[in-house]
C-alpha positions in Angstrom: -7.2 8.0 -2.5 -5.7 4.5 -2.8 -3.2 3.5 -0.5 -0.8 0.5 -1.5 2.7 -1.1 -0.2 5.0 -3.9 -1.0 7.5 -5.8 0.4 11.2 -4.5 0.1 12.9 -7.0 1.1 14.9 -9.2 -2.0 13.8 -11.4 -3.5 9.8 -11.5 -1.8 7.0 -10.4 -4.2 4.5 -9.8 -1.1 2.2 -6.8 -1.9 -1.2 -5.2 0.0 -4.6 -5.0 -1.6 -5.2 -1.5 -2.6 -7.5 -0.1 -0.7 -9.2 3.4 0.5 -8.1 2.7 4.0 -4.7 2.9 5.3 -4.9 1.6 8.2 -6.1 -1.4 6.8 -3.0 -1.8 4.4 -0.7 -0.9 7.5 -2.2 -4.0 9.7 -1.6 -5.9 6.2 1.7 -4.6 6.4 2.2 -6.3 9.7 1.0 -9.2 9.2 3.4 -10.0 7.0 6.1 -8.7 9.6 4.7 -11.3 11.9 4.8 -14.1 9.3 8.3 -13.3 7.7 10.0 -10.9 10.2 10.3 -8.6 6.6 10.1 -4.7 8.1 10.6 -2.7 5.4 7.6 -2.0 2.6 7.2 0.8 0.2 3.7 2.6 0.8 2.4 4.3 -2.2 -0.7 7.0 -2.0 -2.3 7.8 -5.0 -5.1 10.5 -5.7 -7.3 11.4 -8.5 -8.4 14.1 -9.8 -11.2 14.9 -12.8 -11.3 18.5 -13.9 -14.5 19.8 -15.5 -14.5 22.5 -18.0 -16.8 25.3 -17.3 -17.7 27.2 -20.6 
C-alpha cells in the first residue's frame, strides 16, 4: 500500500511523499499544520494487486 495526502486548502499546492508508512505521511501532514496552520488534507490509500493465472 501507498499512502499519500495533499493540502486542501485553496490555493496551496503542498503534498506528502508517498510512502508505505502512514504514520510517516500523517507527521508530514502536521508539519505542514505547524508551518501554515492549513488542517484539512486529503489522504489517499492505494493497493495493488497482480493476479496470476493458474492453468
Amino acid at each position: 500500500m501507498t499512502f499519500e495526502a495533499e493540502c486542501l486548502t485553496h490555493g496551496c499546492d503542498w503534498k506528502a511523499a508517498p510512502s508505505t508508512d502512514g504514520a510517516a505521511v500523517d507527521v508530514e501532514c502536521m508539519s505542514h499544520t505547524g508551518r501554515s496552520s492549513h488542517a484539512g488534507f486529503r489522504r489517499l490509500c492505494t493497493a495493488f494487486a497482480m493476479v496470476e493465472r493458474i492453468e
